[in-house]
Biopython code that builds the backbone (N, CA, C, O; Angstrom):
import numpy as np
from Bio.PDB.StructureBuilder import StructureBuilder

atoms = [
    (1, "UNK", "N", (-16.652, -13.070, -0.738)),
    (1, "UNK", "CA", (-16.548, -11.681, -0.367)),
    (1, "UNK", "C", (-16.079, -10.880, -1.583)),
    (1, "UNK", "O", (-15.353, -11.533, -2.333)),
    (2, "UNK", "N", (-16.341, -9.522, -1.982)),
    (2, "UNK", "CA", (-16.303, -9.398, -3.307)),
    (2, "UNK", "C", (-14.621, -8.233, -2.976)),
    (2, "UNK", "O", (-14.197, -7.785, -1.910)),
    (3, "UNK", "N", (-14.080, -8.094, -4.376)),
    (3, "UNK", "CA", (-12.928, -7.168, -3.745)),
    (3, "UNK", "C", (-13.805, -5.613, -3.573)),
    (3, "UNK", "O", (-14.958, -5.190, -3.647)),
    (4, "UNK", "N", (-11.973, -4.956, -3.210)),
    (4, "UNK", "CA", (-12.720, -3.665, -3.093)),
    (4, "UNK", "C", (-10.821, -2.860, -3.632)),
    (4, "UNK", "O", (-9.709, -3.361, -3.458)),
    (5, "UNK", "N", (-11.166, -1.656, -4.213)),
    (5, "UNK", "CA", (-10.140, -1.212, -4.394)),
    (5, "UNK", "C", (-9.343, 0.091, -3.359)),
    (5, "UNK", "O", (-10.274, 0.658, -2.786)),
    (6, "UNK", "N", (-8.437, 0.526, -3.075)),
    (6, "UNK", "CA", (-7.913, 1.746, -2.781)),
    (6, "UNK", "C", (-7.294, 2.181, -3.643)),
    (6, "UNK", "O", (-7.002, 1.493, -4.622)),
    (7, "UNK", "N", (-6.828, 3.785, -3.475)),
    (7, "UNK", "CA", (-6.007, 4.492, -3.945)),
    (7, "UNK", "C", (-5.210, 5.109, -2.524)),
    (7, "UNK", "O", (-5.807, 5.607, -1.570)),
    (8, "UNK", "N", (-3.346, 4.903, -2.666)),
    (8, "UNK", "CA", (-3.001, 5.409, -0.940)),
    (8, "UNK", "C", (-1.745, 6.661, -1.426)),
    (8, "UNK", "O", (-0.903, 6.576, -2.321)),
    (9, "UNK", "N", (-1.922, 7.406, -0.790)),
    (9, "UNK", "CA", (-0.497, 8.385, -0.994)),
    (9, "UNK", "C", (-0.160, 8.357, 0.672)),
    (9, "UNK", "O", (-1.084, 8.336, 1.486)),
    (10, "UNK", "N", (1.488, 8.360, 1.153)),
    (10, "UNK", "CA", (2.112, 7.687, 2.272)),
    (10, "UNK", "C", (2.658, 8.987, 2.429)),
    (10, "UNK", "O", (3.454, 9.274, 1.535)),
    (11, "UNK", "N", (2.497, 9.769, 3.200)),
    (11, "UNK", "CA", (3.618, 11.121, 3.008)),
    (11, "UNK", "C", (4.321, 10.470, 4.097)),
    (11, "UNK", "O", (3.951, 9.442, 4.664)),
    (12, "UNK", "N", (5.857, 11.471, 4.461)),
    (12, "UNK", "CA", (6.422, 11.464, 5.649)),
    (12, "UNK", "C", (8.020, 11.058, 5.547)),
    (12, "UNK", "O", (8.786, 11.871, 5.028)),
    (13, "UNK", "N", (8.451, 9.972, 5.974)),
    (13, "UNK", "CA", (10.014, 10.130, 5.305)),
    (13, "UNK", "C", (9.811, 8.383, 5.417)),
    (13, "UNK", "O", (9.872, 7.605, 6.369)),
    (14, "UNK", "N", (9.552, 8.214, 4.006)),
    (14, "UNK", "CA", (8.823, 6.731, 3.328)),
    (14, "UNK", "C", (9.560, 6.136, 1.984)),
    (14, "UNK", "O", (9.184, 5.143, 1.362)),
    (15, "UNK", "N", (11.033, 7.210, 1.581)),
    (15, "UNK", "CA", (11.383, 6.574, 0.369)),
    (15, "UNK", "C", (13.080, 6.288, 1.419)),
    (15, "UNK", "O", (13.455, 6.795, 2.476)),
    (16, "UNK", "N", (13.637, 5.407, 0.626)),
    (16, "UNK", "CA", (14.984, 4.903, 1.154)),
    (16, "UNK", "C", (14.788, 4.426, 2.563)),
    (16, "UNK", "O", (15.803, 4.739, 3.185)),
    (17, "UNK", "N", (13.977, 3.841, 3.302)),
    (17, "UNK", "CA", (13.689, 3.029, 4.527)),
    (17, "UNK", "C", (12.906, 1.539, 4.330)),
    (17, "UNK", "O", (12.453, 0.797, 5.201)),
    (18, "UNK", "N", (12.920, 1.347, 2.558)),
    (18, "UNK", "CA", (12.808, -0.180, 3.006)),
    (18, "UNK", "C", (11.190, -0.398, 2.692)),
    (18, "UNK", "O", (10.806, -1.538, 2.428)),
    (19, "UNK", "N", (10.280, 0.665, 2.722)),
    (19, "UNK", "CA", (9.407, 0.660, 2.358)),
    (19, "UNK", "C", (8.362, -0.514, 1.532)),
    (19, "UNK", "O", (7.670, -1.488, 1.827)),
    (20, "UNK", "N", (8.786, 0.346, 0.211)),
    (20, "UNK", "CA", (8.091, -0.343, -0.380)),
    (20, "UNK", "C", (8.205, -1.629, -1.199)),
    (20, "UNK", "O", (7.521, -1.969, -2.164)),
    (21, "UNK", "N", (9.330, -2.343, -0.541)),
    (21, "UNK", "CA", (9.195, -3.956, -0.396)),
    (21, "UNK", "C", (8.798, -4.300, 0.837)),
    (21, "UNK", "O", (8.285, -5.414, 0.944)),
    (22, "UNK", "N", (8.902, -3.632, 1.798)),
    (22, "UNK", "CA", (7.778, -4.663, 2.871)),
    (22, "UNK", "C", (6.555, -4.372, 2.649)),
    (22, "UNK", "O", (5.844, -4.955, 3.468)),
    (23, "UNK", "N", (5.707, -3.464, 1.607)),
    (23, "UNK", "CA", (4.870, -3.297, 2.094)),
    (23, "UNK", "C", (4.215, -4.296, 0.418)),
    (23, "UNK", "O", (3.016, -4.432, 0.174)),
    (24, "UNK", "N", (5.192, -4.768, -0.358)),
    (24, "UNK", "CA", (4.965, -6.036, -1.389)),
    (24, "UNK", "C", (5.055, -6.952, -0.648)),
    (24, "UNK", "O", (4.317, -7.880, -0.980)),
    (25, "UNK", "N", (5.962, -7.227, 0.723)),
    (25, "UNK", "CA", (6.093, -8.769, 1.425)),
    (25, "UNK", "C", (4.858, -8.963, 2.115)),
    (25, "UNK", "O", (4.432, -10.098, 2.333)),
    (26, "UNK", "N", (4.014, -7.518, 2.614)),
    (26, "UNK", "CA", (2.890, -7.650, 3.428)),
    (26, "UNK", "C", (1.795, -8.184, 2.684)),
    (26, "UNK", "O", (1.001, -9.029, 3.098)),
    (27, "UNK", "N", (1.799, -7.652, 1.582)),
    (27, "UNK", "CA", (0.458, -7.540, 1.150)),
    (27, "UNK", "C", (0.554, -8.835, -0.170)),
    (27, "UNK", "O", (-0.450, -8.957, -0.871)),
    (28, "UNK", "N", (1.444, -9.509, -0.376)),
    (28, "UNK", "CA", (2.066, -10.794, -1.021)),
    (28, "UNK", "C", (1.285, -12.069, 0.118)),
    (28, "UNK", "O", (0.487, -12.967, -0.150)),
    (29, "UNK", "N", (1.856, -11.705, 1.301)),
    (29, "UNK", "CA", (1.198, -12.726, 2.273)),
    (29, "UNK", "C", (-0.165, -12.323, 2.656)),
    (29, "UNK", "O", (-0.696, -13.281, 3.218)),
    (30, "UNK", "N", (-0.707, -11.629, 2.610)),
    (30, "UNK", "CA", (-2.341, -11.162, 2.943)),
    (30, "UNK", "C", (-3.079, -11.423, 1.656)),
    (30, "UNK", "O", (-4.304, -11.308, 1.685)),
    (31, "UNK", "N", (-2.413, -11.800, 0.395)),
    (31, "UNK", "CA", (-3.386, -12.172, -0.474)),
    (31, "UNK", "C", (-3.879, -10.796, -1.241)),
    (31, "UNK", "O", (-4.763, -10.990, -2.075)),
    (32, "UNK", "N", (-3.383, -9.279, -1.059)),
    (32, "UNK", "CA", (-3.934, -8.268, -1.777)),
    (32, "UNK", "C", (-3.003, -8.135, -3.119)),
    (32, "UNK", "O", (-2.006, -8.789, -3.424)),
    (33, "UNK", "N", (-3.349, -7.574, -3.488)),
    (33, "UNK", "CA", (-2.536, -7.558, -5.231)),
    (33, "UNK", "C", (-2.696, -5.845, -5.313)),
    (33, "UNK", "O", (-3.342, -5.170, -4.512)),
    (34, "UNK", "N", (-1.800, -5.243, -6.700)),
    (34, "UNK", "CA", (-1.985, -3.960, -6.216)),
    (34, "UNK", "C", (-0.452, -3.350, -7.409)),
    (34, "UNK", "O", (0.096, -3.736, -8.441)),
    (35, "UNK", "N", (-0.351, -2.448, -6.622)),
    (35, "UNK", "CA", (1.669, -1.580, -6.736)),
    (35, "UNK", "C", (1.416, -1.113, -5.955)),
    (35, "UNK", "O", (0.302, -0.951, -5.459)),
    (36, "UNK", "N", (2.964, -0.578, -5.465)),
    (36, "UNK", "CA", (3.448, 0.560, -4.753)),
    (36, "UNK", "C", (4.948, 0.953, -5.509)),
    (36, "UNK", "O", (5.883, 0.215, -5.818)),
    (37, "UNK", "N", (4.790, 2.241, -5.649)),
    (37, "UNK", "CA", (5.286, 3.289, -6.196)),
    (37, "UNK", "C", (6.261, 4.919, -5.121)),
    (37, "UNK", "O", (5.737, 5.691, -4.318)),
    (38, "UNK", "N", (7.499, 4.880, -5.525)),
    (38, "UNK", "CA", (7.602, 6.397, -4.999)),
    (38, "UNK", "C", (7.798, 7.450, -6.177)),
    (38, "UNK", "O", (8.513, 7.424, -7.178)),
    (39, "UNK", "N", (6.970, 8.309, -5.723)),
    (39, "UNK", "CA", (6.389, 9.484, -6.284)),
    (39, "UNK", "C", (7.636, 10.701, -6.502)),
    (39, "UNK", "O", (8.539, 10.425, -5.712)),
    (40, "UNK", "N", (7.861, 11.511, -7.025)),
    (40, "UNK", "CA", (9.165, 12.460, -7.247)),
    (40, "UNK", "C", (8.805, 13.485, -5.822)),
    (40, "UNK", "O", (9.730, 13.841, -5.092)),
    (41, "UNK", "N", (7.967, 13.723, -5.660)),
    (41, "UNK", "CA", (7.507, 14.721, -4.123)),
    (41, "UNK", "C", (7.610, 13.840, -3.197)),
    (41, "UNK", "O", (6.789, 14.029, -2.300)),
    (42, "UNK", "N", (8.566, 12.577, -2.977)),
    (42, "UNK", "CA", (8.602, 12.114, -1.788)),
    (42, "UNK", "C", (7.825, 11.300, -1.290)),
    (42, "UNK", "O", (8.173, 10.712, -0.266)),
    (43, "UNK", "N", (6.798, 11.095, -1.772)),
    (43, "UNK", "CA", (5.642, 9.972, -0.924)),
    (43, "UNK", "C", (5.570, 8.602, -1.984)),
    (43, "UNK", "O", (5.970, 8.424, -3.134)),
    (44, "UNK", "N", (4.839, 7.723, -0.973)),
    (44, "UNK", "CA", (5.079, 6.573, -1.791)),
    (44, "UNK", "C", (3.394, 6.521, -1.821)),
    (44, "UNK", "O", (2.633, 6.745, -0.879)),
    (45, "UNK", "N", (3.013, 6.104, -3.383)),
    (45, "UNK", "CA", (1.627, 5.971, -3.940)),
    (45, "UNK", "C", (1.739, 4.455, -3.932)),
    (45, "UNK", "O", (2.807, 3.855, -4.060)),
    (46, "UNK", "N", (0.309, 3.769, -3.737)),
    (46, "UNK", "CA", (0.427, 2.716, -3.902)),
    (46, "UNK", "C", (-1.342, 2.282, -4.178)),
    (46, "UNK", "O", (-2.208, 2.768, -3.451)),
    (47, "UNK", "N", (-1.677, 1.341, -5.290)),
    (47, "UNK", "CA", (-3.212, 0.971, -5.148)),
    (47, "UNK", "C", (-3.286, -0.680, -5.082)),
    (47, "UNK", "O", (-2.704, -1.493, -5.799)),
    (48, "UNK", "N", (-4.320, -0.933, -3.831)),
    (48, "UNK", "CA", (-4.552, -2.033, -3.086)),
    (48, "UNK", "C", (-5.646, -2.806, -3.837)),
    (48, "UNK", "O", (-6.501, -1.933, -3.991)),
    (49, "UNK", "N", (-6.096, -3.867, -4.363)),
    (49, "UNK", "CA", (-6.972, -4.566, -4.344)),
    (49, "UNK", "C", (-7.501, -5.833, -3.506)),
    (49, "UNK", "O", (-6.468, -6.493, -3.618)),
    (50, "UNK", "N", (-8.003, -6.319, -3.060)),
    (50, "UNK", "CA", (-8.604, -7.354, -2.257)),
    (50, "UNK", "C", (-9.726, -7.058, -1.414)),
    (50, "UNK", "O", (-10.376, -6.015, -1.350)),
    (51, "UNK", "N", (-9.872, -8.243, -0.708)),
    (51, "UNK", "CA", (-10.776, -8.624, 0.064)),
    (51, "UNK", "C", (-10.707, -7.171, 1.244)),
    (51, "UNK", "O", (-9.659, -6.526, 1.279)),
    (52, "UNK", "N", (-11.939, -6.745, 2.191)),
    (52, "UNK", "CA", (-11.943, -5.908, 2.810)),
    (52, "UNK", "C", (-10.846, -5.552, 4.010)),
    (52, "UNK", "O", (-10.157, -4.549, 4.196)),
    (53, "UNK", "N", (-11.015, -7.157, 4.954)),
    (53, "UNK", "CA", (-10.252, -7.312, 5.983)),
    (53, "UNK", "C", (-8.926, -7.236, 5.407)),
    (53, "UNK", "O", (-8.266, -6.391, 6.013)),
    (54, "UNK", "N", (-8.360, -7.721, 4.590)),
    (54, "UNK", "CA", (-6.971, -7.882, 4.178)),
    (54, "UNK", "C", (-6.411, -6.582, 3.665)),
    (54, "UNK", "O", (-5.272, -6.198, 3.929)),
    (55, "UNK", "N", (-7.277, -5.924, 2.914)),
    (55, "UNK", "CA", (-7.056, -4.555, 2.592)),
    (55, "UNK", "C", (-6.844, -3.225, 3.547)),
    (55, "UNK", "O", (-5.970, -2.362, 3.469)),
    (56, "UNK", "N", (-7.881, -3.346, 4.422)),
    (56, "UNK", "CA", (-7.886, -2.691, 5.626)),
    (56, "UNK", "C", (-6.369, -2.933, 6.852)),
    (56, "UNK", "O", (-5.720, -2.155, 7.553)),
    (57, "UNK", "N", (-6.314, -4.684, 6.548)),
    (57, "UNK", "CA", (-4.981, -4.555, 7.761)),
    (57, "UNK", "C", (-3.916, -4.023, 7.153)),
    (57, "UNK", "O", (-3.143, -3.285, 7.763)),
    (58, "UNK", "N", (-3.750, -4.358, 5.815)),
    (58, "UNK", "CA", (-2.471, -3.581, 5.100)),
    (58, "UNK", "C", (-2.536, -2.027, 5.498)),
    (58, "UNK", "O", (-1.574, -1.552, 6.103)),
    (59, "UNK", "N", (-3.799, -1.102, 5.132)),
    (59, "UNK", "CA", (-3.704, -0.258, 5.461)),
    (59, "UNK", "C", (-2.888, 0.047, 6.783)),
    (59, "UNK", "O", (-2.160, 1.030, 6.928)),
    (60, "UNK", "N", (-3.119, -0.952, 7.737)),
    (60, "UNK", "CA", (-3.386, 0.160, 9.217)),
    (60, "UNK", "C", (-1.947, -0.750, 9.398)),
    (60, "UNK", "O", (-1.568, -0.761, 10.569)),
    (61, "UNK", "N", (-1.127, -1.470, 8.506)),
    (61, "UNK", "CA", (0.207, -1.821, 8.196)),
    (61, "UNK", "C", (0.806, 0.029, 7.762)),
    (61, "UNK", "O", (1.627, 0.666, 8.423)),
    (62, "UNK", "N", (0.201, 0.433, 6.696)),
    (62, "UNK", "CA", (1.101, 1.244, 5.890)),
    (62, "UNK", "C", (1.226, 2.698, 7.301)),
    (62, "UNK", "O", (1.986, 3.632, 7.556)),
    (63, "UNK", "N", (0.436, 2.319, 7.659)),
    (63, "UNK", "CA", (0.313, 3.893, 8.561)),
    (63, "UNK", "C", (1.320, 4.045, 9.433)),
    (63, "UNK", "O", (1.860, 5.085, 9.808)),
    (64, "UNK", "N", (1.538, 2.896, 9.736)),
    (64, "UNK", "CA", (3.496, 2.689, 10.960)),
    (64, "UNK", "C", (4.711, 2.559, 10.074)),
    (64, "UNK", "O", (5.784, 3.155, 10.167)),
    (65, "UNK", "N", (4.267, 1.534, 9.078)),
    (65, "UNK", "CA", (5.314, 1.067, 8.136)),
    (65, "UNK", "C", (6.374, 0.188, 8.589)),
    (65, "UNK", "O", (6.143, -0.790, 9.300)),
    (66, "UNK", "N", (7.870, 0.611, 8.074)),
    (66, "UNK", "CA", (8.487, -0.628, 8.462)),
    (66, "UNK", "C", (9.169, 0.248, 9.514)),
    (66, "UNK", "O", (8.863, 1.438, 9.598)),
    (67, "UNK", "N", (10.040, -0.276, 10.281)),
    (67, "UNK", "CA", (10.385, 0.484, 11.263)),
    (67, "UNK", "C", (11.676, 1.613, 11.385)),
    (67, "UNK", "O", (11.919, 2.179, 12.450)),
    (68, "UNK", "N", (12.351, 1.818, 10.310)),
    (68, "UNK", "CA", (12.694, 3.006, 9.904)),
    (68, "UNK", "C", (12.093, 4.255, 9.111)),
    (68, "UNK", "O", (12.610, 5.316, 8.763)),
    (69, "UNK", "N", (10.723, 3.700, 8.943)),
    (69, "UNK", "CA", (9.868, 5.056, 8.217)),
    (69, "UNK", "C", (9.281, 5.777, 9.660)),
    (69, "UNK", "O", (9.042, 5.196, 10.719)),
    (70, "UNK", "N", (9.165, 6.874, 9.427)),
    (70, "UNK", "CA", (8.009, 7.709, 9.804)),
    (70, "UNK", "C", (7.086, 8.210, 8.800)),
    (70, "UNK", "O", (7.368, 9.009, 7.907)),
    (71, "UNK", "N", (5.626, 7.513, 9.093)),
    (71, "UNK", "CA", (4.633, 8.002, 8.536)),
    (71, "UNK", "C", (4.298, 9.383, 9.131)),
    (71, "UNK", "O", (4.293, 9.706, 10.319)),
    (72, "UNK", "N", (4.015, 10.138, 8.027)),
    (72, "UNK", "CA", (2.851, 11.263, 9.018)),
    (72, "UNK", "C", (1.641, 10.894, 8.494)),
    (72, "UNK", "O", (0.782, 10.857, 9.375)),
    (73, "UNK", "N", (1.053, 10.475, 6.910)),
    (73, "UNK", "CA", (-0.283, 10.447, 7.395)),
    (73, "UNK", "C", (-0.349, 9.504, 5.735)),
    (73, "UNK", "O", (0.499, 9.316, 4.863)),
    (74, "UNK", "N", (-2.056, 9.008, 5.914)),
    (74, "UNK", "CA", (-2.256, 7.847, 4.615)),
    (74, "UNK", "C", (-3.374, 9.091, 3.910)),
    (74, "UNK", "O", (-4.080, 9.718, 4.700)),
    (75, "UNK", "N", (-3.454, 9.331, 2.687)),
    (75, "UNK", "CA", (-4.569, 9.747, 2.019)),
    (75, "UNK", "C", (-5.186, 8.666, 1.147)),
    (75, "UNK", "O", (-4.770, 8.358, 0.030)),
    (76, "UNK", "N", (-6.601, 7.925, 2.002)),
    (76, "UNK", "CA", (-6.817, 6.942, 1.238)),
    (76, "UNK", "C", (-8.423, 7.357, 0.255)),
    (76, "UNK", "O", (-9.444, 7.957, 0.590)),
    (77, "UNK", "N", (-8.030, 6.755, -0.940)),
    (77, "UNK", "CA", (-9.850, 6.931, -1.333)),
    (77, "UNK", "C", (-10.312, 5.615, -1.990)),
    (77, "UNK", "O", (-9.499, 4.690, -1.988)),
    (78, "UNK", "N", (-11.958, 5.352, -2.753)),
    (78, "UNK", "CA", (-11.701, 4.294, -3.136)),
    (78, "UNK", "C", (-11.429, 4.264, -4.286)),
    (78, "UNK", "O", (-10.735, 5.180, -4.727)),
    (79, "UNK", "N", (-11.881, 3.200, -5.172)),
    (79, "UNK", "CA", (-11.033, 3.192, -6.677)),
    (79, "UNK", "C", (-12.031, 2.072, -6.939)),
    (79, "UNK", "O", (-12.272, 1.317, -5.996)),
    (80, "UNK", "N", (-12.672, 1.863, -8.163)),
    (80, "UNK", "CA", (-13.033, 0.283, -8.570)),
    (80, "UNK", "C", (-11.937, -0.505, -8.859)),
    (80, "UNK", "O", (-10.926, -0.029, -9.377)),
    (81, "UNK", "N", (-12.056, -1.730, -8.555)),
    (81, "UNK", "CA", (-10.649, -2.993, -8.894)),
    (81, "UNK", "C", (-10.543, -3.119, -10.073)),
    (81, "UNK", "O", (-11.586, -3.162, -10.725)),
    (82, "UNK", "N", (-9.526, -3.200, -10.617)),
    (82, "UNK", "CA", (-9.295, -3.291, -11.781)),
    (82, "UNK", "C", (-8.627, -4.810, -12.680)),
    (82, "UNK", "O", (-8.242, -5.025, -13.830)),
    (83, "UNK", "N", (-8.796, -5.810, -11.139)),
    (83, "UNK", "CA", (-8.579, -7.070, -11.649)),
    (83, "UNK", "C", (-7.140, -7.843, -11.451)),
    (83, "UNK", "O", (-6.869, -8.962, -11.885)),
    (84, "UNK", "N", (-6.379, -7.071, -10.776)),
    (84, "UNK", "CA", (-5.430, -7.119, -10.334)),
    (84, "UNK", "C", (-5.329, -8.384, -9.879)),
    (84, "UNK", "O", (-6.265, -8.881, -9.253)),
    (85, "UNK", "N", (-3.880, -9.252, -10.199)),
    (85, "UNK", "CA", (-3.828, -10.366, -9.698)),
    (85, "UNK", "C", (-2.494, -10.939, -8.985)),
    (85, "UNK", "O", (-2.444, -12.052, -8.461)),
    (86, "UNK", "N", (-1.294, -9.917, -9.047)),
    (86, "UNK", "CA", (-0.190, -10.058, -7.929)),
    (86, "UNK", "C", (-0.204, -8.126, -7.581)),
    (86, "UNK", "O", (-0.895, -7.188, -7.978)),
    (87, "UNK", "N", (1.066, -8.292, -6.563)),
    (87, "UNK", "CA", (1.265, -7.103, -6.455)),
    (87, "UNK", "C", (3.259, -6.996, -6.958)),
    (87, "UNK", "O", (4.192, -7.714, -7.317)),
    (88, "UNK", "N", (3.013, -5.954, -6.725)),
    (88, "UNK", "CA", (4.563, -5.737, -7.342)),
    (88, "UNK", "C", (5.015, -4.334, -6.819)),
    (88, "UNK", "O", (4.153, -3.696, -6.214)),
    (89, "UNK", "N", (6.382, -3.706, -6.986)),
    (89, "UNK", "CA", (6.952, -2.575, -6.684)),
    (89, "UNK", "C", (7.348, -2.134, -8.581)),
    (89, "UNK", "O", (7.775, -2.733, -9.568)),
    (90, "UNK", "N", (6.859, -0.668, -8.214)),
    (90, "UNK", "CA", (7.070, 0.042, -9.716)),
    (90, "UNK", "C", (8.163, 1.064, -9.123)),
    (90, "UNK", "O", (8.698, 1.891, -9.861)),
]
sb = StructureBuilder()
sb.init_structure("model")
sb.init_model(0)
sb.init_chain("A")
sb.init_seg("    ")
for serial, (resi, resn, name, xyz) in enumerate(atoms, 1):
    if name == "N":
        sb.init_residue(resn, " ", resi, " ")
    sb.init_atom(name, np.array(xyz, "f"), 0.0, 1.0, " ", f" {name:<3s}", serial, name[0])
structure = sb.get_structure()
């Protein structure tokens, strides 16, 4: 199955809830590789590489988050992969 890339911006109240290490523990065990990043305006950026299904469940992971975030919404687009081979928090 070939990869596929995203690009995600997380608005909502997504920095200091823990975030964006679960969303390295998620996507560590799903096999996607990538970063996630918080942004100075509050949202957490993050770009996904992998397989479709795995990419996609992370997504529809990031949209609830962990359970002290409130998401309001994902702005996703695509991106070509860039070869990515772990993921990490920046």
């Amino acid at each position: 199955m070939a990869s596929v890339g995203v690009h995600v911006v997380v608005s909502g109240r997504v920095q200091g809830v823990w975030y964006r290490q679960s969303c390295q523990e998620r996507a560590r065990a799903s096999g996607v590789a990538g970063w996630v990043r918080n942004r100075p305006d509050g949202t957490v950026e993050a770009v996904l590489e992998g397989e479709r299904p795995a990419v996609d469940a992370l997504l529809a992971w990031m949209a609830d988050g962990p359970p002290s975030a409130v998401v309001d919404g994902l702005e996703v687009g695509d991106r070509p992969p860039a070869g990515a081979t772990s993921f990490e928090v920046r």
